[in-house]
C-alpha beads as a LAMMPS data file, in Angstrom:
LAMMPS data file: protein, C-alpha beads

349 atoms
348 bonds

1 atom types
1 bond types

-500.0 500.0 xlo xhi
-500.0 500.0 ylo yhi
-500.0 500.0 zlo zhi

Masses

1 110.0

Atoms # bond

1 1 1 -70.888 -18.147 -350.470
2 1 1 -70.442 -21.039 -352.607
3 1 1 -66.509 -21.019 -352.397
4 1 1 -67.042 -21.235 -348.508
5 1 1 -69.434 -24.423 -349.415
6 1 1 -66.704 -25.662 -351.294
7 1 1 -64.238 -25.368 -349.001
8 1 1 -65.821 -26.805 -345.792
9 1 1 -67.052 -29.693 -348.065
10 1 1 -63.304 -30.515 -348.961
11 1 1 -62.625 -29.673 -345.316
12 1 1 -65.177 -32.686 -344.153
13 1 1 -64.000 -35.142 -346.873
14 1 1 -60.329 -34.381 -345.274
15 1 1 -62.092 -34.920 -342.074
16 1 1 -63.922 -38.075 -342.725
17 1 1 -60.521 -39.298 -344.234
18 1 1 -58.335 -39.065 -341.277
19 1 1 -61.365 -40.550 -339.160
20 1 1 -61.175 -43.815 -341.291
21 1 1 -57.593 -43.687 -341.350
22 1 1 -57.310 -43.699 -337.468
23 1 1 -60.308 -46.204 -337.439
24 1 1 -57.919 -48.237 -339.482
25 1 1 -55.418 -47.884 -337.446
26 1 1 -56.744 -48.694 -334.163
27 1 1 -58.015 -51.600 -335.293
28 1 1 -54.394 -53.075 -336.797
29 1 1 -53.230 -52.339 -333.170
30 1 1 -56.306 -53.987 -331.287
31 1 1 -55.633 -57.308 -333.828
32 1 1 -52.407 -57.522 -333.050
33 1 1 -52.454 -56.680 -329.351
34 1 1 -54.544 -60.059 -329.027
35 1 1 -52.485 -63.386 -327.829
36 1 1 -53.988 -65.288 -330.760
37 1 1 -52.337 -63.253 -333.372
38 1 1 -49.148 -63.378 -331.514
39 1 1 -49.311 -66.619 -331.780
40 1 1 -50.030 -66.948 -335.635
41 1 1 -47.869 -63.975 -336.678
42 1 1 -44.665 -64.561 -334.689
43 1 1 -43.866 -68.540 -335.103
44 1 1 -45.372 -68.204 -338.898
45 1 1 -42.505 -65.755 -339.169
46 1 1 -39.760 -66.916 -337.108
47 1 1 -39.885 -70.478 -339.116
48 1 1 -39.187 -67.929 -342.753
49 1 1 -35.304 -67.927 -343.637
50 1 1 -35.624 -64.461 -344.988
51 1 1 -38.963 -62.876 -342.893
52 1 1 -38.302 -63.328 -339.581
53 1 1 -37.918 -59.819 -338.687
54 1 1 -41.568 -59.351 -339.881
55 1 1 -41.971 -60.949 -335.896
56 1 1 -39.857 -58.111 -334.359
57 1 1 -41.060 -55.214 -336.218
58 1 1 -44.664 -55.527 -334.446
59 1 1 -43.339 -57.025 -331.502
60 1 1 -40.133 -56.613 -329.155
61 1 1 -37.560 -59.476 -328.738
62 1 1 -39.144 -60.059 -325.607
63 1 1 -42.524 -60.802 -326.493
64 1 1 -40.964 -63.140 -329.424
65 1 1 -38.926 -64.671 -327.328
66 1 1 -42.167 -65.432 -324.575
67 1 1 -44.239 -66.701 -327.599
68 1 1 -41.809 -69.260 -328.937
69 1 1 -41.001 -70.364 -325.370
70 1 1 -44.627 -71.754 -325.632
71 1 1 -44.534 -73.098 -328.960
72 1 1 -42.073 -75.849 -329.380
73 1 1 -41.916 -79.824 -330.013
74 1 1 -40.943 -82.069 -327.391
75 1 1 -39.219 -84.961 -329.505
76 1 1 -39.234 -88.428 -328.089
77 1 1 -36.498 -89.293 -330.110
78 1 1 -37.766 -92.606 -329.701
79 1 1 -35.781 -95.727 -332.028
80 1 1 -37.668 -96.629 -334.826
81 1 1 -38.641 -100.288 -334.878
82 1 1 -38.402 -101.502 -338.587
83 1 1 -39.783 -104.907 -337.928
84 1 1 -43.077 -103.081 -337.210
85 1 1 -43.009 -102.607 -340.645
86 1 1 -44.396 -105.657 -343.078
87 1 1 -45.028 -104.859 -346.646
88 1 1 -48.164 -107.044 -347.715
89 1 1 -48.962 -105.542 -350.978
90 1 1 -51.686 -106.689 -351.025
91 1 1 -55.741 -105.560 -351.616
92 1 1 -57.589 -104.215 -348.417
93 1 1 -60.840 -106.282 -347.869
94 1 1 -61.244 -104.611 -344.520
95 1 1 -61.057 -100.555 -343.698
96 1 1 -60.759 -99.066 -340.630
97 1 1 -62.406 -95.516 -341.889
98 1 1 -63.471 -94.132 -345.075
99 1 1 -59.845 -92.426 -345.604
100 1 1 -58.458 -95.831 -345.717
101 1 1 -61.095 -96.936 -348.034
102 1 1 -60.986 -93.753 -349.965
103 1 1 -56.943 -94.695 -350.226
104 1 1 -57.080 -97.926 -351.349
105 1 1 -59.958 -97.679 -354.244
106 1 1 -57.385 -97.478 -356.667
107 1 1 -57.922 -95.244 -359.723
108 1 1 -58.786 -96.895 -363.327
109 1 1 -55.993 -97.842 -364.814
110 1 1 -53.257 -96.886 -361.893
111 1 1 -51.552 -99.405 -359.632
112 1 1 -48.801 -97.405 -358.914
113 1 1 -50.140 -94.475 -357.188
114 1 1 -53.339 -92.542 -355.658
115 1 1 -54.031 -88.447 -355.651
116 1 1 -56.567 -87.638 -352.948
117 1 1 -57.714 -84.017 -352.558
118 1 1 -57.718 -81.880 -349.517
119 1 1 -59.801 -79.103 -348.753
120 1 1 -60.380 -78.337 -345.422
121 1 1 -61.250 -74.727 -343.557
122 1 1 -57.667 -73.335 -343.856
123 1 1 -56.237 -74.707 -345.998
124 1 1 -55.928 -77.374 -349.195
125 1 1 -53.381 -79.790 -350.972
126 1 1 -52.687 -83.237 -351.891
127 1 1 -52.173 -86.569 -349.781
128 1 1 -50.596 -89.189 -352.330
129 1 1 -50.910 -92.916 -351.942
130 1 1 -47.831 -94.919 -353.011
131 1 1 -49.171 -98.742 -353.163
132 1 1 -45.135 -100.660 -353.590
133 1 1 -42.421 -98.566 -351.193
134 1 1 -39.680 -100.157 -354.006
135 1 1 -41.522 -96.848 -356.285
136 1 1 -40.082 -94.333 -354.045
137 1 1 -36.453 -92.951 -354.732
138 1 1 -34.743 -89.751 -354.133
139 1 1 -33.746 -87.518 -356.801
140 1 1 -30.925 -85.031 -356.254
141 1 1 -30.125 -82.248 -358.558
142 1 1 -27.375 -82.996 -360.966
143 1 1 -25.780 -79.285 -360.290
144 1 1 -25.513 -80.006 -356.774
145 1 1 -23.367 -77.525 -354.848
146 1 1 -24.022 -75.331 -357.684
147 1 1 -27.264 -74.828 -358.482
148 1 1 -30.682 -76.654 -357.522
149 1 1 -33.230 -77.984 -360.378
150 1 1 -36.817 -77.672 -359.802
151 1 1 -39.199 -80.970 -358.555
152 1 1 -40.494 -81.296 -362.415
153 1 1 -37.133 -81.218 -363.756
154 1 1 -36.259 -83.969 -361.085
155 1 1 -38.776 -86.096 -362.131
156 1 1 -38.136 -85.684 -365.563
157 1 1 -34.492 -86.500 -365.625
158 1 1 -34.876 -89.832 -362.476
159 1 1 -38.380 -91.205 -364.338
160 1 1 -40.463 -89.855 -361.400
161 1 1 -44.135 -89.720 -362.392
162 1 1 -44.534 -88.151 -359.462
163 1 1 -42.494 -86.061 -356.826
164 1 1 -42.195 -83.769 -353.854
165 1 1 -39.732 -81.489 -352.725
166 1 1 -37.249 -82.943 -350.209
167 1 1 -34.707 -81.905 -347.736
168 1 1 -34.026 -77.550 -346.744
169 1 1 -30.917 -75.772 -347.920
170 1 1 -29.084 -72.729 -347.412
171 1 1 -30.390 -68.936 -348.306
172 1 1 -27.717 -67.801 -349.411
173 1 1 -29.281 -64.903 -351.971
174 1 1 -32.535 -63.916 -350.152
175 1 1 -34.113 -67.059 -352.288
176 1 1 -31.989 -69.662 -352.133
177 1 1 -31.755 -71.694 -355.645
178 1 1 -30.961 -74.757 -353.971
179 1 1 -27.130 -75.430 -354.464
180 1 1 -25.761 -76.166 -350.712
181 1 1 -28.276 -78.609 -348.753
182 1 1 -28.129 -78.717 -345.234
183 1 1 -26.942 -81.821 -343.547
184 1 1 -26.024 -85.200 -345.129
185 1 1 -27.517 -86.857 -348.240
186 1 1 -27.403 -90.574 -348.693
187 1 1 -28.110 -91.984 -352.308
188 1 1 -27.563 -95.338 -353.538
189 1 1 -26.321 -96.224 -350.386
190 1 1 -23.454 -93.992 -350.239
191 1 1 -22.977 -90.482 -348.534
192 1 1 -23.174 -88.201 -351.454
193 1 1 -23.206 -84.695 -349.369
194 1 1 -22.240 -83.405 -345.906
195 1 1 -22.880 -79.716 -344.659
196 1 1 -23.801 -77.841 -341.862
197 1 1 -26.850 -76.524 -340.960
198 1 1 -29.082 -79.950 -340.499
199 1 1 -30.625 -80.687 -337.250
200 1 1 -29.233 -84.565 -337.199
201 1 1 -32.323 -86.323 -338.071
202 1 1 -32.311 -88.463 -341.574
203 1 1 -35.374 -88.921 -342.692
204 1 1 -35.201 -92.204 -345.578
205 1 1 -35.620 -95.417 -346.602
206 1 1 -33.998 -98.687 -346.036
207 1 1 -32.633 -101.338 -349.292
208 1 1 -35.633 -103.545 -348.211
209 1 1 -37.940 -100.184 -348.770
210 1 1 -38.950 -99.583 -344.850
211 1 1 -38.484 -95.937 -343.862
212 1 1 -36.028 -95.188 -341.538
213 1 1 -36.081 -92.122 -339.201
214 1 1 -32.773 -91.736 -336.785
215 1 1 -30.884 -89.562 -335.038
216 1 1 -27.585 -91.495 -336.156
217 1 1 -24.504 -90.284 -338.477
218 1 1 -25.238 -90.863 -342.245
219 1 1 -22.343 -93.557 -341.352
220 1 1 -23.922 -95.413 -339.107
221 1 1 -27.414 -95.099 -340.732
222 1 1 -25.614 -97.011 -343.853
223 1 1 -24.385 -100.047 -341.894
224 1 1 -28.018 -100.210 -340.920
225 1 1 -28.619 -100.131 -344.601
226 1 1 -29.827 -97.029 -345.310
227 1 1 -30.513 -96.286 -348.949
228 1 1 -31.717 -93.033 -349.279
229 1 1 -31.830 -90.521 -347.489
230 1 1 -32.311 -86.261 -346.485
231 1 1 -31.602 -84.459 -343.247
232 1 1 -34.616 -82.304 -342.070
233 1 1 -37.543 -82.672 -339.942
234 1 1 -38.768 -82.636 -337.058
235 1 1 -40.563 -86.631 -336.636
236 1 1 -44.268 -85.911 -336.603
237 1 1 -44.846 -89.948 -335.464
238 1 1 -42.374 -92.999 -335.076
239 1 1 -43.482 -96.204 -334.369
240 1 1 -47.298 -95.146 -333.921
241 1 1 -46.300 -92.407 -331.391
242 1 1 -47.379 -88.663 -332.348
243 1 1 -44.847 -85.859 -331.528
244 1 1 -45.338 -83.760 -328.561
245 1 1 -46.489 -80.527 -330.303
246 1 1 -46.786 -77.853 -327.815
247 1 1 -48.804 -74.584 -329.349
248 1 1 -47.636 -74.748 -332.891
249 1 1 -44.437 -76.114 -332.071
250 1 1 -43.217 -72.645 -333.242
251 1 1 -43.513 -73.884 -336.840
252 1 1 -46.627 -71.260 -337.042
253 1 1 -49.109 -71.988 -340.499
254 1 1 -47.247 -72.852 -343.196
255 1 1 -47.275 -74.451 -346.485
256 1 1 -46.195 -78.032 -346.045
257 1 1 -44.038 -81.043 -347.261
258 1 1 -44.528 -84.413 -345.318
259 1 1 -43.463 -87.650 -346.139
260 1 1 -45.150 -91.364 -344.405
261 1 1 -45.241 -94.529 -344.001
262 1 1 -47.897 -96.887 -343.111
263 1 1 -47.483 -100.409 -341.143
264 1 1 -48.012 -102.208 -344.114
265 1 1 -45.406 -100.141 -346.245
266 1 1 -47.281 -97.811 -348.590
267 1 1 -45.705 -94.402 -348.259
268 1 1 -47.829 -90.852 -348.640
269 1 1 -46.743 -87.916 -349.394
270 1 1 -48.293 -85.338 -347.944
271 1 1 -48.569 -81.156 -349.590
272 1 1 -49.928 -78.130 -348.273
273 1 1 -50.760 -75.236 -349.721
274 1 1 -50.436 -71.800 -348.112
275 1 1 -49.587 -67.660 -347.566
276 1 1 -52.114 -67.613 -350.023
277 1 1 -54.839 -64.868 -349.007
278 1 1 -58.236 -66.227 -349.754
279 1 1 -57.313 -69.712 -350.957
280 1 1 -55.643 -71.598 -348.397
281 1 1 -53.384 -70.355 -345.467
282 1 1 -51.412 -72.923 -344.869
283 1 1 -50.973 -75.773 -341.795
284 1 1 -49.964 -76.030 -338.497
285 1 1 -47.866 -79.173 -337.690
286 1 1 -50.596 -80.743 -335.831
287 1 1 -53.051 -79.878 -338.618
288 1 1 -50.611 -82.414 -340.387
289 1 1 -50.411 -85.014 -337.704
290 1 1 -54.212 -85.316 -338.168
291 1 1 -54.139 -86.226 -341.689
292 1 1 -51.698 -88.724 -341.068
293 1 1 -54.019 -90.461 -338.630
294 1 1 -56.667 -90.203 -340.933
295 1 1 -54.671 -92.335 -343.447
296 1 1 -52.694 -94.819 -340.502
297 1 1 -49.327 -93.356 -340.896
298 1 1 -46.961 -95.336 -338.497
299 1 1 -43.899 -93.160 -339.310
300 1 1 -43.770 -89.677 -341.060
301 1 1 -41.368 -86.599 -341.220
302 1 1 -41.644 -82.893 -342.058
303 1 1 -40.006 -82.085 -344.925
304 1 1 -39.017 -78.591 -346.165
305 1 1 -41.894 -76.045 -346.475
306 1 1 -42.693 -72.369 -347.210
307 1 1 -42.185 -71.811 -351.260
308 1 1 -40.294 -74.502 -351.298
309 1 1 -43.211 -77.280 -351.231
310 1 1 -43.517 -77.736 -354.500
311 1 1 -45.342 -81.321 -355.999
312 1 1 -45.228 -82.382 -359.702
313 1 1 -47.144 -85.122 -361.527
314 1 1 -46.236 -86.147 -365.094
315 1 1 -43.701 -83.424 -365.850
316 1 1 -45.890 -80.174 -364.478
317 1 1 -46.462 -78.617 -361.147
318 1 1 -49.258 -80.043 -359.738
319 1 1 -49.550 -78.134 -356.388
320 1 1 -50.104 -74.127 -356.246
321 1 1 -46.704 -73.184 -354.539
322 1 1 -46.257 -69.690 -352.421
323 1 1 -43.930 -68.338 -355.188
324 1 1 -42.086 -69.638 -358.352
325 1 1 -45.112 -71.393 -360.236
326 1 1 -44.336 -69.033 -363.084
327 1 1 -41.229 -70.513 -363.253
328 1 1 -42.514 -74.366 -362.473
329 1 1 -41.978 -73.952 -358.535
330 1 1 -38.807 -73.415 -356.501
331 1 1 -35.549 -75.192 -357.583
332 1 1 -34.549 -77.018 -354.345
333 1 1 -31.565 -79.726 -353.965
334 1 1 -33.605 -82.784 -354.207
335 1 1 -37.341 -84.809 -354.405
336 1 1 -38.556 -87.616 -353.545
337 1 1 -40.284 -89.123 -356.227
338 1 1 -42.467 -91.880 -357.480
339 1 1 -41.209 -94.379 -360.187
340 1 1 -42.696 -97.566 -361.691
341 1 1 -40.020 -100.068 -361.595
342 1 1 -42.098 -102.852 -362.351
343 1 1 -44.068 -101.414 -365.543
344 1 1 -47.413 -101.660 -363.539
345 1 1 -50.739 -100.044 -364.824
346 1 1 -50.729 -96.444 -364.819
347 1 1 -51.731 -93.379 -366.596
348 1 1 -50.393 -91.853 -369.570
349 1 1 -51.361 -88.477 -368.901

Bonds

1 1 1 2
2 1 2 3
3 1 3 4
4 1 4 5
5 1 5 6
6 1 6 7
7 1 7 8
8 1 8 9
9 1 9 10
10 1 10 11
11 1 11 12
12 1 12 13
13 1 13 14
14 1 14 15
15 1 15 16
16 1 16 17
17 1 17 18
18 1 18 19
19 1 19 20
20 1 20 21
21 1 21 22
22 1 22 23
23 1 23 24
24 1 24 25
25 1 25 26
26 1 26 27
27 1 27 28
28 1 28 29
29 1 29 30
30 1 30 31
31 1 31 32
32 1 32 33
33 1 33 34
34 1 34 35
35 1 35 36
36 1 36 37
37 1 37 38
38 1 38 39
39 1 39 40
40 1 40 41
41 1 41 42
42 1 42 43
43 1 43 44
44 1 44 45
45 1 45 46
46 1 46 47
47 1 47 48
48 1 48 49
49 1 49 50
50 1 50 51
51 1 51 52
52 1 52 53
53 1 53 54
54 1 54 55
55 1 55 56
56 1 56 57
57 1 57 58
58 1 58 59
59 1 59 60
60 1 60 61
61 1 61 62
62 1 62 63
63 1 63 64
64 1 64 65
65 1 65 66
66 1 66 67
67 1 67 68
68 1 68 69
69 1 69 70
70 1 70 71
71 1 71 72
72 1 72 73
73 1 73 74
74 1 74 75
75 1 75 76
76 1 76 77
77 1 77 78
78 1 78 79
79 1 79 80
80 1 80 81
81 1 81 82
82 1 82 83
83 1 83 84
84 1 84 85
85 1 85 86
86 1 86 87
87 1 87 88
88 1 88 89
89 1 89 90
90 1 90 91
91 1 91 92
92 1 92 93
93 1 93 94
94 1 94 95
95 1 95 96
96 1 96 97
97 1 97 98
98 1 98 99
99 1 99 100
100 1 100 101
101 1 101 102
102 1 102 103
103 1 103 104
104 1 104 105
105 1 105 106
106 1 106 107
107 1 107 108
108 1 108 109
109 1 109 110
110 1 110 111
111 1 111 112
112 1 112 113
113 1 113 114
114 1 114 115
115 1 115 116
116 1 116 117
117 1 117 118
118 1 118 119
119 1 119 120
120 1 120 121
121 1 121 122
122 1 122 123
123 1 123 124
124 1 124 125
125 1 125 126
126 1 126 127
127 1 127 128
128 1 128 129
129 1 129 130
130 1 130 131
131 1 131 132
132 1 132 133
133 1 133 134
134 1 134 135
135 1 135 136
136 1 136 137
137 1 137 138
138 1 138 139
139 1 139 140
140 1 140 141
141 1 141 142
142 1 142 143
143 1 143 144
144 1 144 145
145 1 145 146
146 1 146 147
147 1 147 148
148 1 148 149
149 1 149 150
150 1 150 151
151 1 151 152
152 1 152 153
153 1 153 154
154 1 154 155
155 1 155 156
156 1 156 157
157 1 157 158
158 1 158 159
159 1 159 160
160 1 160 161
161 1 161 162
162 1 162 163
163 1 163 164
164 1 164 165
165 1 165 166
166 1 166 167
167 1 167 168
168 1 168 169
169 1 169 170
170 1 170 171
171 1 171 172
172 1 172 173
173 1 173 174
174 1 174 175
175 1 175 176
176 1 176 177
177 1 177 178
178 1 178 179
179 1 179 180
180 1 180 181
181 1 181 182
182 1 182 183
183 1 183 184
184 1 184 185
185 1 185 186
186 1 186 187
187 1 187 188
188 1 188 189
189 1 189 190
190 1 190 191
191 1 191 192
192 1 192 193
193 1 193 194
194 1 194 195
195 1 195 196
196 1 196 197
197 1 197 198
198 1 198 199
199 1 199 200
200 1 200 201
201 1 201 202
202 1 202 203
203 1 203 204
204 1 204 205
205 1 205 206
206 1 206 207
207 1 207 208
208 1 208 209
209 1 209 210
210 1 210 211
211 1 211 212
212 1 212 213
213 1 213 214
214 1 214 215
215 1 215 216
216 1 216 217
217 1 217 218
218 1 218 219
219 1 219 220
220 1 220 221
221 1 221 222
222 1 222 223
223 1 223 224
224 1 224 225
225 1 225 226
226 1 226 227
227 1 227 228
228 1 228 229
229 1 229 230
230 1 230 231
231 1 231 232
232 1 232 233
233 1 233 234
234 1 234 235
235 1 235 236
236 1 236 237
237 1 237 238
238 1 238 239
239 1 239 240
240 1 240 241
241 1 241 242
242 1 242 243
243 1 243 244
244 1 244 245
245 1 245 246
246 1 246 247
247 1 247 248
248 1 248 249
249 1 249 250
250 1 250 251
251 1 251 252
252 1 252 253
253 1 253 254
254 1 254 255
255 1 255 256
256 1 256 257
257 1 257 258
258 1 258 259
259 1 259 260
260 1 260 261
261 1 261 262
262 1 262 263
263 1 263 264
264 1 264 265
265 1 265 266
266 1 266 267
267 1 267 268
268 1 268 269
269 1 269 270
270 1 270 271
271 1 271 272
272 1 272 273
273 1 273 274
274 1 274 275
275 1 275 276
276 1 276 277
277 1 277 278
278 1 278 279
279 1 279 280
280 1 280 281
281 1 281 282
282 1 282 283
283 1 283 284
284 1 284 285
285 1 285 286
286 1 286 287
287 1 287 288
288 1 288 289
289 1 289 290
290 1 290 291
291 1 291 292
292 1 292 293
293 1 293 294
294 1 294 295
295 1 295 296
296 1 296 297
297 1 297 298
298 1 298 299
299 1 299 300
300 1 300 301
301 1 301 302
302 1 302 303
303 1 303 304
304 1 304 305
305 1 305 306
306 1 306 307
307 1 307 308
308 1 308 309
309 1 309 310
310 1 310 311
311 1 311 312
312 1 312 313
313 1 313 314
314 1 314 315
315 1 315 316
316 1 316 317
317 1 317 318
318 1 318 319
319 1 319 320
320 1 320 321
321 1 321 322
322 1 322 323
323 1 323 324
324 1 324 325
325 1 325 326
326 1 326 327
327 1 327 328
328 1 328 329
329 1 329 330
330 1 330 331
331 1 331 332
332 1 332 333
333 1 333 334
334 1 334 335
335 1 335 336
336 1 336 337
337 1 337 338
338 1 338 339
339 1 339 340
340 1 340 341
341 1 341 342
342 1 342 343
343 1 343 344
344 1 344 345
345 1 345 346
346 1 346 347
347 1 347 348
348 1 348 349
C-alpha cells in the first residue's frame, strides 16, 4: 500500500512537471506571437554582427523581412550649414530648460568638461558636456590594421581625460578586436585609412572645431577642411532637423554611442547602456534623439554600439559595457576623446 502511495505521488510530481513545462511553453509562444515583440526582438537582432540569426530562428525570413520593411530611417541627407555654428564660449545667463541649466553649472574645479547621469525607465548612461570644441580629437589605435586598443588605452596614450568609442569595424573572429575599420579615417587632416564596409557618411570635425557631417569622399571632405574624422552613422539631426525614424529605424534597443554638437559649439557625447537584464536595456534611436533635444543638439551622429560602446574617464571604464569590462571594455579602432589643450581647471582624479 505504501509503495503504491509512493508511486502515484512521484507519478503527480511528474505530472505537475510537464503541466508547468507546457505552461511555460505556451506562454514563450503567446510572447512572441505578439507584433510588439517582433518588433523588439527582430531589429534588436538584425543590427548584431554576429546574432542576427537569433531573428530567424523564432521567425521565418518572411516575417523578418515584413518587420524591417517598417522599421527604417528616412535620411534627409540634408548639407550641413557650418556657419550655423558660432562658438561663444562663453557663460549662459539665460536657459531654455533645466537640462541646459543642469549642463552648464559647471562642476568645482572643471572647465573642461561636464558628466550628467541618465537614468530613465529602460535604460541608463552618461551625456558629457564638452565646454571648448578645440578639446575634442580623435584617437586611433596605434596597431591599426592589426589589432584595436581599448577606449582607456586611447586616452591614455592621446592625453584624453575622457573618451568614447568611435567609428564600427569588421567581425572578422566572431568579436572583432578592432584591426580593419570600416570606411575612411581622416586624422590630422590627412586620410589615414580607406576600407570597405562604411555607409559614406563622415561623421567629424572641421580645423576651426565645427562638426561636420557629409555624404562626400574623405577627399573632398579635406578641401572643405576636415580634420578629423570616422565613417559610421546614420545622422540623428543636421542643421536642427531630426531624422525621419520610422518604427525603430530597424536599429531595435541597443546600447549606444552618439556624438553632438550644439549651435554654440560645445560637443556631447552621448552613452547608453544596455542587453543588460534588470539594469538597463538599452535605446532606441529615437530614445536618443530625445536626449539630444533635451540638451539643444544642432548636429549629432550615431556612433558604433552594441559591446562596443565603451566610455572612459581618467584612465578607467567609466560606463558598464555589454561585454569586455573585465578586460577594460572592447578594443575598437578608435575614440573620440576629450583633451585640455589649454591647461584649464579640471580634476585630478
Amino acid at each position: 500500500m505504501k509503495k503504491k502511495k509512493k508511486l502515484k505521488l512521484r507519478i503527480n510530481k511528474f505530472t505537475i512537471l510537464v503541466f508547468l513545462l507546457d505552461i511555460c511553453v505556451a506562454s514563450g509562444l503567446v510572447v512572441i506571437s505578439t507584433s510588439g515583440f517582433k518588433t523588439f526582438w527582430i531589429p534588436t537582432a538584425m543590427t548584431t554582427m554576429t546574432h542576427q540569426y537569433l531573428a530567424y530562428t523564432l521567425y521565418s525570413e518572411k516575417t523578418v523581412n515584413d518587420i524591417m520593411s517598417k522599421n527604417y530611417i528616412e535620411e534627409s541627407h540634408e548639407r550641413i550649414n557650418l556657419d550655423d555654428i558660432v562658438i561663444d564660449g562663453g557663460a549662459k545667463k539665460h536657459y531654455s530648460n533645466k537640462y541646459e541649466k543642469e549642463l552648464f553649472n559647471k562642476d568645482p574645479n572643471n572647465d573642461v568638461y561636464k558628466i550628467i547621469r541618465l537614468e530613465e525607465k529602460n535604460y541608463k548612461g552618461y551625456v558629457v558636456g564638452i565646454y571648448d570644441p578645440a578639446d575634442v580629437e580623435l584617437a586611433v589605435s596605434s596597431k591599426l590594421g592589426k589589432a584595436g586598443q581599448n577606449v582607456n588605452t586611447l586616452c591614455k596614450q592621446n592625453g584624453g581625460l575622457v573618451g568614447i568609442n568611435g567609428g564600427g569595424f569588421e567581425d572578422l573572429d566572431g568579436w572583432g578586436n578592432g584591426s580593419i575599420p570600416y570606411g575612411a579615417i581622416i586624422e590630422d587632416g590627412k586620410k589615414i585609412w580607406q576600407h570597405s564596409g562604411g555607409n559614406g557618411q563622415l561623421i567629424g570635425f572641421t580645423k576651426d572645431n565645427k562638426m561636420y557631417l557629409t555624404d562626400k569622399s574623405p577627399e573632398e571632405a579635406i578641401n572643405d577642411g576636415m580634420e578629423d574624422a570616422v565613417e559610421f552613422g546614420p545622422n540623428l539631426i543636421v542643421n536642427g532637423k531630426v531624422t525621419k525614424i520610422h518604427g525603430d529605424g530597424g536599429w531595435g534597443v541597443a546600447p549606444r554611442s552618439v556624438i553632438a554638437q550644439r549651435k554654440d559649439g560645445v560637443v556631447l557625447f552621448v552613452i547608453i547602456e544596455g542587453r543588460l537584464p534588470g539594469y538597463s536595456v538599452g535605446a532606441s534611436m529615437n530614445d536618443v534623439i530625445e536626449i539630444l533635444l533635451r540638451y539643444k543638439a544642432y548636429n549629432a551622429a550615431n556612433l558604433d554600439g552594441g559591446a562596443s560602446s565603451t566610455m572612459s574617464v581618467n584612465g578607467k571604464l567609466y560606463n558598464r559595457p555589454s561585454a569586455g569590462g573585465e578586460y577594460g571594455g572592447r578594443t575598437v579602432s578608435n575614440a573620440w576623446i576629450v583633451t585640455n589643450k589649454n591647461n584649464k581647471k579640471v580634476p585630478t582624479e
